[in-house]
C-alpha positions as CSV (number, residue, x, y, z in Angstrom):
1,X,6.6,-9.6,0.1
2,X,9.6,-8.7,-1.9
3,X,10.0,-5.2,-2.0
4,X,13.0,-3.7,-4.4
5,X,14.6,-0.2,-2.9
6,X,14.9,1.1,-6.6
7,X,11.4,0.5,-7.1
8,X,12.3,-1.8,-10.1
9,X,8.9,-4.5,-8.5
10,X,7.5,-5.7,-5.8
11,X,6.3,-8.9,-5.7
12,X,3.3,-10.5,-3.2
13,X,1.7,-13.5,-2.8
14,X,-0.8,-14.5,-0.2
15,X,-3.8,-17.5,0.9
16,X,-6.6,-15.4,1.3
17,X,-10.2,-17.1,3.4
18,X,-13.3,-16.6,0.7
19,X,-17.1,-17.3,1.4
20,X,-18.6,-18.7,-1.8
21,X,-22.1,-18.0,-1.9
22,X,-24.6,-18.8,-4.1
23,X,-27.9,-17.0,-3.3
24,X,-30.5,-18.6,-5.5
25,X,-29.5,-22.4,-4.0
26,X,-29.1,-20.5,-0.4
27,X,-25.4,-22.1,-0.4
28,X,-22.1,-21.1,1.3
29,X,-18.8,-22.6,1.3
30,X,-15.7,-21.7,3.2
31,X,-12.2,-22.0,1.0
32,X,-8.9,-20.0,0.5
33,X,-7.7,-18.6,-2.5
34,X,-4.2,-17.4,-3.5
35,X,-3.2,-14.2,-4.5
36,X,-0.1,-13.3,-5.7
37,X,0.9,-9.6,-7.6
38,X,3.6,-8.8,-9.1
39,X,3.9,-4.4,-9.4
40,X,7.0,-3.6,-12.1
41,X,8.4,-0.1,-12.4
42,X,7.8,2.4,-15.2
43,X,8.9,5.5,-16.1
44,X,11.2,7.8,-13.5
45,X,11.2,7.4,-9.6
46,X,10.0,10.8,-8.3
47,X,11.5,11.5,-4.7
48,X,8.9,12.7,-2.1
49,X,10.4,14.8,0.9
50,X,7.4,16.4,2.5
51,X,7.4,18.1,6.2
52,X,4.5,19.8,8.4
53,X,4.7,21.5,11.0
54,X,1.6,22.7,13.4
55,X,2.1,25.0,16.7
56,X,-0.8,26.2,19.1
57,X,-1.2,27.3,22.7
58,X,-0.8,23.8,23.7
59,X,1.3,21.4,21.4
60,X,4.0,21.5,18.7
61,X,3.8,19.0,15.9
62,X,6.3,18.0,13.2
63,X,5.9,15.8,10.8
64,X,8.0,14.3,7.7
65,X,8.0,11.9,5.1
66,X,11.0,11.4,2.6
67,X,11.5,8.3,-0.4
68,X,10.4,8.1,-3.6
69,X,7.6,7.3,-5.4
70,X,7.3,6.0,-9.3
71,X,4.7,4.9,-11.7
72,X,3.8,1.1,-12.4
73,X,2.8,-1.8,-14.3
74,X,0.8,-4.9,-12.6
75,X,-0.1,-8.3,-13.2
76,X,-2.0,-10.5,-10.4
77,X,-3.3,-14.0,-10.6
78,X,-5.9,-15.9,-8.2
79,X,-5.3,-19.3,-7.8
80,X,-2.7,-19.3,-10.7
81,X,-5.5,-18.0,-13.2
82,X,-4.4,-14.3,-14.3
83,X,-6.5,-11.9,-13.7
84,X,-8.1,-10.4,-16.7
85,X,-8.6,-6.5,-17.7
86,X,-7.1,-3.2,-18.0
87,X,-5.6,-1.1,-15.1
88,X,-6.5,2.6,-14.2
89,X,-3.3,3.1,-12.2
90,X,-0.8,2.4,-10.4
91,X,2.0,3.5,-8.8
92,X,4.9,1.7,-5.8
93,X,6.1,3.7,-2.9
94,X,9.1,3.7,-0.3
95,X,9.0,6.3,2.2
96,X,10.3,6.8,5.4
97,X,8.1,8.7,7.9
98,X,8.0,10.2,11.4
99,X,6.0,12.3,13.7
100,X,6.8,14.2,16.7
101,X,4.8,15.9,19.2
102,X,5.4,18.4,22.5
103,X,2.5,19.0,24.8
104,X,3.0,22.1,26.8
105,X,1.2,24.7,29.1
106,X,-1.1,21.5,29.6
107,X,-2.2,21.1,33.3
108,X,-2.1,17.3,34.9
């Protein structure tokens, strides 16, 4: 996976195991199929800097996330076929997260 830090695209690409199975002729077969996506940036990056923090008797808990997130196009193709119809939504993400957390007043 190629992941730009501007969020300009993002590219993946992937073999994939499939099960093929036709129900009427009580058939299976076992193949791969490859994926690959391509996401392309649109419109601005929004930047996402988000913190929580949570205290009781017995623990204190931080948490923060901070990047930038920004809305998208994409295209994917299975087996080199595109993929045909229209997409809802989309949007690429790069974020940076961390969590902390101090027990206390807690017995052994």
């Amino acid at each position: 996976m190629l992941v730009d830090p501007q969020l300009t695209a993002t590219r993946a690409s992937a073999t994939v195991p499939v099960q093929v199975v036709d129900v009427p002729a009580d058939t299976q077969t076992d193949g791969t199929l490859d994926v690959a996506v391509t996401f392309t940036g649109r419109g601005a990056t929004t930047r996402i800097d988000e913190r929580a923090h949570w205290t009781d008797r017995h623990v204190m808990w931080l948490e923060g996330t901070r990047g930038g997130e920004r809305g998208c196009t994409a295209e994917a193709s299975f087996d080199g076929v595109p993929v045909p119809g229209e997409l809802v939504s989309c949007s690429m993400s790069r974020v940076r997260q961390a969590e902390v957390r101090v027990y206390h007043n807690v017995t052994s």
